[in-house]
C-alpha positions in Angstrom: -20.1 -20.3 -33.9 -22.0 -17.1 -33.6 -24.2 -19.2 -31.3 -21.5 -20.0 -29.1 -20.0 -16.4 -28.6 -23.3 -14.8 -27.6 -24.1 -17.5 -25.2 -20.5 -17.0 -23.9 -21.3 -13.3 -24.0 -24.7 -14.1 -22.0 -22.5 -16.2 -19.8 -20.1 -13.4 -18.9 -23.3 -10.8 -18.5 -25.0 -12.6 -16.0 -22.2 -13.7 -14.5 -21.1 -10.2 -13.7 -24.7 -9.0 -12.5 -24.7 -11.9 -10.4 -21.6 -10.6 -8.8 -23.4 -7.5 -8.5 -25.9 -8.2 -6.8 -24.3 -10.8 -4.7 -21.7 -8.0 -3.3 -24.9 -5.5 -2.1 -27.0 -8.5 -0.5 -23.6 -9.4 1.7 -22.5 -5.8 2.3 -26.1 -5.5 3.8 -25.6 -8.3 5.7 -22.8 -7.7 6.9 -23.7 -4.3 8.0 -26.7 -5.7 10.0 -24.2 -8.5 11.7 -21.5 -6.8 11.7 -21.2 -7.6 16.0 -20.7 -11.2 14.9 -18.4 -10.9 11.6 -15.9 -8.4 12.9 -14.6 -10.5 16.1 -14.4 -13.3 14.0 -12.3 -11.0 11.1 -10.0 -10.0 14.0 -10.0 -13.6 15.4 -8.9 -15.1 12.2 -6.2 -12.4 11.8 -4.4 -13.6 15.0 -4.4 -16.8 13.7 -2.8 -15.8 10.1 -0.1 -13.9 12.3 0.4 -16.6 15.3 0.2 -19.7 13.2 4.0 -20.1 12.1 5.1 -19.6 15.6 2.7 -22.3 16.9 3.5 -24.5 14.0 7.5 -23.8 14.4 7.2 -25.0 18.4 4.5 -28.0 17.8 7.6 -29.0 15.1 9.8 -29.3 17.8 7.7 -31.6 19.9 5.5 -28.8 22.1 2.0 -29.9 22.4 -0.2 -27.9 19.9 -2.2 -26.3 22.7 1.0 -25.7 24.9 2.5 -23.5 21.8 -0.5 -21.9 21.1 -0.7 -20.4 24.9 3.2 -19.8 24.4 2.4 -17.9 21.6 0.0 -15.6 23.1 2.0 -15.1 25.8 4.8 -13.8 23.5 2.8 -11.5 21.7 1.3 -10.0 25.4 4.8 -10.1 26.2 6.0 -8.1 23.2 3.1 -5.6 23.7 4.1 -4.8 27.5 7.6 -4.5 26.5 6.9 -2.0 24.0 4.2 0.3 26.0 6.6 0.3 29.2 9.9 1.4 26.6 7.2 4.1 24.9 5.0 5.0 28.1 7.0 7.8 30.4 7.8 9.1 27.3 4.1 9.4 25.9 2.9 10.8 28.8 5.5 13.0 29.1 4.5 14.7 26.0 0.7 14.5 26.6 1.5 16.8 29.6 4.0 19.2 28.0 0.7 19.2 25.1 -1.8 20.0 27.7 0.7 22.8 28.9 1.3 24.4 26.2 -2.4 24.4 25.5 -3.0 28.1 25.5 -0.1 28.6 24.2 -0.8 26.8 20.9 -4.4 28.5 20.7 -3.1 31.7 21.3 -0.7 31.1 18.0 -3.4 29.6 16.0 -5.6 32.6 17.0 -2.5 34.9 15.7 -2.2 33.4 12.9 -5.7 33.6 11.9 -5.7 37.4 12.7 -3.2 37.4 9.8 -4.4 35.3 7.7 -7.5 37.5 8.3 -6.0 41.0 8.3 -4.9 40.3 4.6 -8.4 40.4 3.6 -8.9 43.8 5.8 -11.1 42.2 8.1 -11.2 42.4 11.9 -10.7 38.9 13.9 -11.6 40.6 17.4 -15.3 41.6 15.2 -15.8 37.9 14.6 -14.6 36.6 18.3 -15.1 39.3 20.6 -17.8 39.1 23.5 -20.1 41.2 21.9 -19.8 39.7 18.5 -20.5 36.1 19.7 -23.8 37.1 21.9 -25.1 38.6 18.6 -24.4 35.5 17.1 -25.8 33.3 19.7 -29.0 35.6 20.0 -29.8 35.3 16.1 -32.8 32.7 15.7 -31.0 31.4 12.5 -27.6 30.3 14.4 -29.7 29.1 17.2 -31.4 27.0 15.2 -28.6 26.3 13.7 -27.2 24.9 17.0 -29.9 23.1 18.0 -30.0 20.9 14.6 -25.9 20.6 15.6 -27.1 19.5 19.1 -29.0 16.9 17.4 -26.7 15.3 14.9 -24.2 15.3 17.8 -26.9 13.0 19.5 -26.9 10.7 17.0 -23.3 10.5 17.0 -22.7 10.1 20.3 -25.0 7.3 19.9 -22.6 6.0 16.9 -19.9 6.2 18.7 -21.1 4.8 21.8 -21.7 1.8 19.5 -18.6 1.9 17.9 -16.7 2.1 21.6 -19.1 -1.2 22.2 -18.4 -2.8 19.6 -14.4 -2.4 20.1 -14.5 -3.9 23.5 -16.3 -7.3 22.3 -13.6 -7.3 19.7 -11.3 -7.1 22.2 -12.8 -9.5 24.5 -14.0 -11.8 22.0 -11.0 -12.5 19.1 -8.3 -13.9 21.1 -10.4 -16.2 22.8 -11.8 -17.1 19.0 -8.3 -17.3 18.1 -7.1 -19.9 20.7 -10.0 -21.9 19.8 -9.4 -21.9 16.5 -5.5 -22.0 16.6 -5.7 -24.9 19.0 -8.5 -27.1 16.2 -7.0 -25.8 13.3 -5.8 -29.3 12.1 -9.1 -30.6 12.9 -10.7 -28.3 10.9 -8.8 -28.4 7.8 -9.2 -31.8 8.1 -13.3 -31.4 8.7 -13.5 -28.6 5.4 -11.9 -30.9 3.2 -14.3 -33.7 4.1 -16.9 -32.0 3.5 -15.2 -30.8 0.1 -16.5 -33.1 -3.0 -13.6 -35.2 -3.8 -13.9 -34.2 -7.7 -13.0 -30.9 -6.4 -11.2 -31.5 -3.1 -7.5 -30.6 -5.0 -8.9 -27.3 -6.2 -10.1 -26.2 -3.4 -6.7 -27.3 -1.8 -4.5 -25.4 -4.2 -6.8 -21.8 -4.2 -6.9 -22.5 -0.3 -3.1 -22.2 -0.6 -3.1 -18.5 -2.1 -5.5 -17.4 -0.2 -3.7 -18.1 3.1 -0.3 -17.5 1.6 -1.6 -13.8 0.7 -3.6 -13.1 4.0 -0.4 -14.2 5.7 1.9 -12.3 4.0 -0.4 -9.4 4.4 -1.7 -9.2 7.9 2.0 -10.1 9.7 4.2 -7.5 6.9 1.5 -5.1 7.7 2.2 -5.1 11.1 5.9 -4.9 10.7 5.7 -2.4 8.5 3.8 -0.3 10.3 6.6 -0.6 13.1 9.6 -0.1 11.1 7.4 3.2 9.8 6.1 4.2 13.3 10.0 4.2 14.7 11.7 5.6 11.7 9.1 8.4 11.6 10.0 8.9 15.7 13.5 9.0 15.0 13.7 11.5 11.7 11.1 13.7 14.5 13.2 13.6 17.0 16.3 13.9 14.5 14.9 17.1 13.4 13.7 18.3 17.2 9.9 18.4 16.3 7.6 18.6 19.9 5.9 15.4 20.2 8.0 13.8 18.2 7.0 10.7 19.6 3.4 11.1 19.5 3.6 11.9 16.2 5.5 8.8 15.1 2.9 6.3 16.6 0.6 7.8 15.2 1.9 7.4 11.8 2.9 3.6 12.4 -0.8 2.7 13.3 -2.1 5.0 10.3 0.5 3.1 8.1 -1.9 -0.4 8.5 -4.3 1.8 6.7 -2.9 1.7 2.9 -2.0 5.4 1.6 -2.9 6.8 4.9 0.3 6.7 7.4 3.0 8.5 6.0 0.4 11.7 4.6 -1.1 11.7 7.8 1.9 12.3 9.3 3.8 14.4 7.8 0.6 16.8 7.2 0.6 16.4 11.7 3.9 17.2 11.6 3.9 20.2 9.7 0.6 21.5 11.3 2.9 21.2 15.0 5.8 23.2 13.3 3.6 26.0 12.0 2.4 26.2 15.5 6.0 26.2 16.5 6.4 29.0 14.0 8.8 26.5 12.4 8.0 26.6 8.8 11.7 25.2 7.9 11.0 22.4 10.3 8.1 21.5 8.5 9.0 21.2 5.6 11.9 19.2 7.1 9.1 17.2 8.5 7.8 16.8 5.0 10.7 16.1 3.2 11.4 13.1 5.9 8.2 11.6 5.8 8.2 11.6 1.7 11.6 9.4 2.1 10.1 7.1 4.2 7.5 6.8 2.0 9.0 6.3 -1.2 11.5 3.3 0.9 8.5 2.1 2.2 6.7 1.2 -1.3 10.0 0.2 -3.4 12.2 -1.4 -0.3 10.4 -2.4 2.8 7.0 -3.6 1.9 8.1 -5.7 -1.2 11.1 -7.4 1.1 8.8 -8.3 3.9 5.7 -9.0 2.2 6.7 -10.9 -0.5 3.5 -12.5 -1.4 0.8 -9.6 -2.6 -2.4 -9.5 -4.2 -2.5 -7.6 -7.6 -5.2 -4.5 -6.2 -5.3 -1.6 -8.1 -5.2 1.5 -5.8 -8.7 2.2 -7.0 -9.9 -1.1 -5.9 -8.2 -0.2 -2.9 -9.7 3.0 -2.3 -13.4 1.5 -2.8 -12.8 -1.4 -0.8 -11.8 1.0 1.9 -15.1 3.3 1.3 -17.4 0.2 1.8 -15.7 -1.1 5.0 -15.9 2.1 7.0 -19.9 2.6 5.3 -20.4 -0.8 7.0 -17.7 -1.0 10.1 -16.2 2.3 10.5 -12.9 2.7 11.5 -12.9 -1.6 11.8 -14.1 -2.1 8.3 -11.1 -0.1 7.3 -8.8 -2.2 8.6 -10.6 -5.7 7.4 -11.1 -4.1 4.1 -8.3 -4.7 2.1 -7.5 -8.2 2.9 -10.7 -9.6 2.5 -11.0 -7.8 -0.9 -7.5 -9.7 -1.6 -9.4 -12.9 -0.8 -12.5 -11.9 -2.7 -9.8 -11.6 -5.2 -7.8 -14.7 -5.3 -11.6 -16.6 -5.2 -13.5 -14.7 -8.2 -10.3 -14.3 -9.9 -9.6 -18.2 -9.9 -12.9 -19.1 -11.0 -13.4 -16.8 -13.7 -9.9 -17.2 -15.3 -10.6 -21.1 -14.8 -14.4 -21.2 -15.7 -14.7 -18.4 -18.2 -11.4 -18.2 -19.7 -10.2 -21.8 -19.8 -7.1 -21.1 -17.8 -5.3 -23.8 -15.7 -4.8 -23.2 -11.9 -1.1 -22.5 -12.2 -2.0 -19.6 -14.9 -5.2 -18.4 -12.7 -2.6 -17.9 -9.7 0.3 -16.1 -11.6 -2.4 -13.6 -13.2 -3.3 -12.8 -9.3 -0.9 -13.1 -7.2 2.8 -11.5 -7.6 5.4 -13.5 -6.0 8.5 -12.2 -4.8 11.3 -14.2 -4.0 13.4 -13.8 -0.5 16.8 -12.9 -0.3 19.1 -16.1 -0.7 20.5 -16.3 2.5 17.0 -16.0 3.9 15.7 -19.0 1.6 16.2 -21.5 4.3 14.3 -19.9 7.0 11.6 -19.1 4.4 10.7 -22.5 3.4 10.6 -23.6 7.3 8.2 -20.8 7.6 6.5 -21.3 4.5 2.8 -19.5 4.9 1.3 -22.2 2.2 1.5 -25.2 5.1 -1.6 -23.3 6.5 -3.9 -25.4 4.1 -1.8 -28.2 4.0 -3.2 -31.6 5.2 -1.7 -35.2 5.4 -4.1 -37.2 3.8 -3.3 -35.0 0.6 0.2 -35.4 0.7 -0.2 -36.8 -2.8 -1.0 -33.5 -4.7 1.6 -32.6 -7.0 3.1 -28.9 -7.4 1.1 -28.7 -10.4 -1.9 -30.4 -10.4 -3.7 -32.0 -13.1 -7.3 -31.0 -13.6 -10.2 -32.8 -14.9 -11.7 -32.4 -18.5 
């Protein structure tokens, strides 16, 4: 016995530094390939949020590559629809902004002369003409400058790369994702082959989960971060904030950050109503964006993503540190759902290998479940996100499958 425990104790040691060192080799790697990985990241996200439309059509009798392009075409569709509704609006407000342009520095500069004067100092000292040529004739602020000058090379040079990068995403995912959309059957068909058939029904059932909670993630994501981006437009312009609009997309593209859209904009919103010299309004703003917050977490997001990895906001948080180290502002966004896949994976075999836990148990201890509404059951099952990994030729595996000693 005392054998046994420390070589299960050995077992669970180096499994975990094995982990460890696992996670830095492919976080290096894939911060030195990160040109190839991300399209296909963003590529495999259109397919998770495309696949139950092409499926639902090729159900009906439309070829598989006909519903594909259909779907596509829907989505562009969707998109144009949306920026010609939003468009003279946005640009509207981008021109009253640049217009009131000196306005707005003129009140930031007053406010900072009284924020300033409290202390008893003298804001015209700092900012006057004279002032700033004895600054910019000091050696120590012009060296100061020049090593500014420098890191702002590099930068631009990072974001030059990041600007790069972005267009091959954008050239290079949906064409991935037609390709892949179109031989998805095929290549279910083509994993599993190659999947030993001793563990061809496990691989079949953590398949499931994993596209069950990528699905459910990366489409209630997006309609979350709608239903955020117009409420927050609406309480704006409910309230008469400038740039209301602005302001709300903002927030509803923030939102598919986690923790990140409603702060960021209710802190915008009460930065434009100080400049406003709205205090009231702000806190207006505030109050209105705390709202949509708390319905966000308890009503929206559990109704429309009803299948959700258990992630602790720390491993959130440190999962979204490591994907902007190695992608920026895309390594953000890939970050959480392939850390709920990581997830569902290492979860299922330790629980399975370590612990002695069956499949069924494994899953429950992961993944959180939430039923629909009943008189959205029906259209639920036809849309059922687990028919991703489903195949024909493995019609035969029960609901709870019956592993081998």
């Amino acid at each position: 016995m005392p054998t046994d425990r420390l070589r299960r104790v050995a077992l669970v040691v180096w499994t975990a530094v094995g982990m460890a060192v696992l996670a830095f080799v492919l976080i290096r790697v894939a911060g030195a390939v990160r040109v190839i990985w991300l399209p296909m990241a963003f590529a495999f996200g259109l397919v998770l949020l495309l696949e139950p439309s092409v499926r639902w059509l090729e159900q009906r009798g439309v070829h598989r590559i006909v519903a594909t392009f259909a779907s596509f075409l829907g989505l562009i569709a969707f998109l144009v629809a949306v920026s010609a509704i939003v468009y003279p609006t946005v640009q509207r407000q981008i021109t009253e902004f640049a217009q009131q342009l000196p306005e707005l520095y003129q009140g930031v500069r007053d406010w900072l002369g009284e924020v300033v004067g409290r202390f008893g100092w003298d804001l015209d000292g700092f900012l006057g003409e004279g002032a700033l040529e004895e600054w910019l004739n000091d050696p120590a602020n012009q060296e100061t400058i020049r090593n500014l000058l420098i890191g702002f090379g590099s930068g631009a040079g990072l974001l030059i790369r990041g600007v790069t990068e972005a267009v091959v995403i954008a050239l290079l995912a949906p064409v991935l994702a037609i390709y892949l959309l179109i031989d998805l059957p095929r290549f279910k068909v083509n994993a599993l082959n190659l999947t030993p058939q001793s563990h061809r029904d496990e691989v079949v059932y953590v398949g499931r989960d994993v596209a069950r909670a990528m699905g459910s993630f990366v489409r209630g994501q997006l309609l979350v971060a709608l239903i955020v981006g117009v409420a927050s437009s609406i309480g704006m312009w409910i309230i008469d904030l400038p740039f209301w609009l602005l302001v709300g997309i903002i927030s509803g593209l923030l939102n598919m950050i986690p923790f990140l859209g409603p702060v960021a904009g209710g802190a915008l919103a009460f930065i434009i109503s100080l400049l406003n010299s709205d205090p009231w309004q702000g806190v207006l703003a505030v109050a209105i964006y705390t709202g949509i917050q708390q319905i966000d977490n308890h009503v929206i997001t559990p109704l429309i993503q009803r299948t959700r990895v258990h992630l602790s906001p720390f491993a959130i948080v440190i999962a979204l540190v490591i994907g902007g180290s190695v992608a920026g502002l895309l390594g953000v966004l890939v970050a959480v759902p392939a850390t709920a896949a990581i997830r569902i994976i290492a979860g299922h075999l330790w629980r399975t290998r370590i612990l002695g836990q069956s499949w069924r148990e494994a899953s429950e201890a992961m993944i959180e479940v939430t039923p629909p509404p009943e008189r959205l059951a029906r259209l639920a099952r036809r849309t059922d996100q687990e028919k991703l990994f489903d195949t024909r030729e493995l019609d035969a595996i029960t609901e709870e499958p019956v592993e081998e000693s």
